[in-house]
N, C-alpha and C positions, 0 to 999 in steps of 0.2 A: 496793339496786340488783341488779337481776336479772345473775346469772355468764353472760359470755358465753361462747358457745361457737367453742371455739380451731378453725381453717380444717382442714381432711384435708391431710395432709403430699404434697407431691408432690415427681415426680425428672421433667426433661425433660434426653433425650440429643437431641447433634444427630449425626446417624448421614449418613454419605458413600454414593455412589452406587458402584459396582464397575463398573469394567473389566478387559476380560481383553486385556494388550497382547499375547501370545502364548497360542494354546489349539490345545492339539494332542490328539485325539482318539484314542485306540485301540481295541481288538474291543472289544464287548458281555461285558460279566463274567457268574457264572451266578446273580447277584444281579438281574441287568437293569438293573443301572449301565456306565457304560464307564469303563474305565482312561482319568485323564487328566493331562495336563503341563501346567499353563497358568501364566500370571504373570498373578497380580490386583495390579489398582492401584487404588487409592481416590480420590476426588476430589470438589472441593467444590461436588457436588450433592447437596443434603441432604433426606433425612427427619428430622422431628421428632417424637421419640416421648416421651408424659409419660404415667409414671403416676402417679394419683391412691387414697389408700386408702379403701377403702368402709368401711360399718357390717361387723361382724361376721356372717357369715349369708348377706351380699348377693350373695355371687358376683362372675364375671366380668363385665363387659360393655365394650362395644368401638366410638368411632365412627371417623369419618372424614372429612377433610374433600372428599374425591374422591370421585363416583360408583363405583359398580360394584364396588369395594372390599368383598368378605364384611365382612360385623360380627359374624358368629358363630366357633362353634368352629371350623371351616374355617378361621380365620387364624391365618398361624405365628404371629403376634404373641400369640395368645390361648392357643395351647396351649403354646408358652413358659411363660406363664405363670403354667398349671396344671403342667406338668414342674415350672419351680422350686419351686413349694410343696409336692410332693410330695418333690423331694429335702430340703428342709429344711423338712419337716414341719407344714406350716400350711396354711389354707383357701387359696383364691386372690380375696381377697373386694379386688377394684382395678377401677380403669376405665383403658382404655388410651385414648387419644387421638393421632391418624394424623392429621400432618398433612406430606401429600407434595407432596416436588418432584421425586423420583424418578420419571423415566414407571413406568405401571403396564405387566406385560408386558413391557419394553422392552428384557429381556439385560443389565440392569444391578440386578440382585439386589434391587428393592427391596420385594419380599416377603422376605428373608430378610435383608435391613436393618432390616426393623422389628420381624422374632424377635431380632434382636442386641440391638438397642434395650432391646426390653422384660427381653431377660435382664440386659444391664448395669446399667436403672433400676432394676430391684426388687430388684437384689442391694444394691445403696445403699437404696432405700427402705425397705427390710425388713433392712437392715444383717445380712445372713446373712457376709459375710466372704469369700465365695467366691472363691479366687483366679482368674484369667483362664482357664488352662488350666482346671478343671473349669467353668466358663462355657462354654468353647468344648467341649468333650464332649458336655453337652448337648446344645448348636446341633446339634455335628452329627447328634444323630438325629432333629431338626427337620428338616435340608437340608443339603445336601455345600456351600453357601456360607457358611453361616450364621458356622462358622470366623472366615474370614477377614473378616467385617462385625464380628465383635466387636474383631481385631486393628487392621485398617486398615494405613497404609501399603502399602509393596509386596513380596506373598510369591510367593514358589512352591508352588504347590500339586502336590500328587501322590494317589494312589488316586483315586477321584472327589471331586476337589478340596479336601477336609477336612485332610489330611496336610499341615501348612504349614512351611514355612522362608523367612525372612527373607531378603528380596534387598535388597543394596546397589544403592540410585538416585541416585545424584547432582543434585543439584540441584531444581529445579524443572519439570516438564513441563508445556506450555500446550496446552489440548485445546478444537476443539468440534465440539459434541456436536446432532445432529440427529435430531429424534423423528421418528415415525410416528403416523398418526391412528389405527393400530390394534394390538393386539400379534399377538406368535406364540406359540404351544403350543411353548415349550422339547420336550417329548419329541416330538411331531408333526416338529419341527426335527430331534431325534437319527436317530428312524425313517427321513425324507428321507437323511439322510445313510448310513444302514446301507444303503437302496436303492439309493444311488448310486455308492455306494463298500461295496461286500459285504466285501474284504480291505481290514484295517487292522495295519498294524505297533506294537508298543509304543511310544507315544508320548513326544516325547523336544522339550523347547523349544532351541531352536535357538541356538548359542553366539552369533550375529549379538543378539540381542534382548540375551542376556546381557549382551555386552560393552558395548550400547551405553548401557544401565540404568548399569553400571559407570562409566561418562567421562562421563554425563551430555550424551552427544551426543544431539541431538535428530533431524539429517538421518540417522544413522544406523539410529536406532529406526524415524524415517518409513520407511524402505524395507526394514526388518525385520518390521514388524507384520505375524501372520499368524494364521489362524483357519480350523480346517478343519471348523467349522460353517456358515463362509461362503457355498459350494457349495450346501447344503441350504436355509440361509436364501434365497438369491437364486431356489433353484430355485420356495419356493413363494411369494414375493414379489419377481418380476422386476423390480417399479420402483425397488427399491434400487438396481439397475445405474447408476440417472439419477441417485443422491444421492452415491454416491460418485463418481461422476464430475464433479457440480458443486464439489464440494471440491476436488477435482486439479488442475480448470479455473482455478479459483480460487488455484491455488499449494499449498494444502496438502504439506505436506511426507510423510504418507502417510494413508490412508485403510482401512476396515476395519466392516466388521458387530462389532458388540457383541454377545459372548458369541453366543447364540440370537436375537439381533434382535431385532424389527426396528431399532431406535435405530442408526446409525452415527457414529462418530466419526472425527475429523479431526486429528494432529497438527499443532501448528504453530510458529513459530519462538518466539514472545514473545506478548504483550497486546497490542501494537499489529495484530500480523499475524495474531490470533485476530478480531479486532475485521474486518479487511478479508475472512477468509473466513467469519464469520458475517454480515457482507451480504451476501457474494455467493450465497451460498448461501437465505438466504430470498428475495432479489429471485429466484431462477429456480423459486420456486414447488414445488419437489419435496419441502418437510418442512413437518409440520405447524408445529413451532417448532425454532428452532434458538439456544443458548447456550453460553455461556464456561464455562469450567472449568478450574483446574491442577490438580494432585497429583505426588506423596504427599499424602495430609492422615492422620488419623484420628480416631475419633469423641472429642467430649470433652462433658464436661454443659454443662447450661446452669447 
């Protein structure tokens, strides 16, 4: 009887979408990053990222199940990758496979959800041992998110957002979340904002957001959530104006541009009242798709 041959070992994570319920903005550093104060939250809109071990020799390679998505070096996901193999010494011979439910574009990190992804899986696939913190090193000289896509939960982030610490959230937070048919250029977004606001103060998250993380109040956060990417996002796509206002319409408890946009999101009391401002919201026609979400979560395997 002919030996069969045993299947290529894989690792799939299921990797959460990032929110920033608080992101405060400060001057332009002499790096070309800006100093920032945000609070990321994670929640359960997932990418899934597996990798697969190739033959010896075979290199990288990279799909997707989304259009427009690089499959080459260009993706964090790929050069992750090749970083880990070079920290612990080995070829980078895997196939990654992207499969998103994170909008692409969207201010909810989910290109630098699928560098986390791929650094998590192959540190299990390739059992190198790596503790978190040196995981999260790496990332960040992949992307100032990358961080906190490895940690999940809800942190504060500091310098251009890689700097993290653990924030106390009480409870569970009920969010939805409403796409755009198109993205924005995150730096295209920062530049609007240096033009429109040339003086910025060192940025500092607001004890209102704090507290309300803390008690696990939700009407509290709704009228704390703030974002001084906002200004810049609206400025070059004015018909966000229409998306957060059908949520408010709708009762939402507060409303908010995601990160760089376009995606906005909607705090709201519970599931049943997530449920009544995701109709209301896609009957008035202003988002391409609009969905449920809670958090804290964070990533775990499959």
């Amino acid at each position: 009887m002919a030996a069969v041959e045993p299947l290529p070992r894989k690792v799939s994570m299921r990797m959460p979408a990032k929110l920033n319920i608080a992101l405060r903005v400060g001057p332009a550093r002499a790096d070309g990053f800006h100093e920032l104060a945000t609070v990321f939250h994670a929640v359960s809109l997932y990418d899934v990222v597996t990798v697969t071990e190739r033959p010896q020799g075979s290199g990288t390679s990279l799909t997707c199940d989304v259009d427009g998505v690089p499959t080459d070096a260009s993706n964090l996901a790929w050069r992750a990758a090749e970083r880990l193999a070079v920290e612990v010494g080995r070829m980078a011979d895997v196939h990654i496979m992207l499969e998103k439910g994170i909008p692409t574009a969207g201010g909810m990190a989910g290109g630098s959800t699928d560098c986390a992804g791929t650094l998590l899986a192959l540190n299990e696939l390739w059992q190198c041992g790596l503790p978190r913190e040196r995981l999260q090193e790496l990332g960040a000289d992949l992307g100032s998110d990358v961080p906190f896509c490895i940690a999940g939960g809800t942190q504060l982030g500091t310098g251009r957002g890689e700097v993290l610490t653990p924030v106390l959230a009480r409870g569970t937070f009920h969010w939805v979340i409403a796409t755009a048919t198109s993205g924005l250029s995150t730096p295209e977004v920062f530049r609007t904002l240096d033009r429109i606001r040339p003086d910025a103060d060192e940025p500092r998250v607001s004890e209102a957001v704090m507290a309300a993380l803390r008690a696990g109040d939700a009407r509290a956060l709704g009228r704390a959530l703030e974002n001084d990417l906002q200004p810049a996002a609206l400025t070059l796509r004015p018909n966000l104006r229409r998306v957060l206002e059908a949520g408010l319409e709708a009762s939402a408890l507060g409303a908010i541009v995601s990160g760089s946009g376009p995606t906005c999101v909607f705090l709201v009391r519970d599931d049943d009242h997530a449920l009544d401002v995701q109709v209301a919201i896609a009957a008035s026609g202003v988002a391409q798709d609009v969905v449920r979400a809670v958090g804290p979560v964070r990533p775990h395997q499959l």
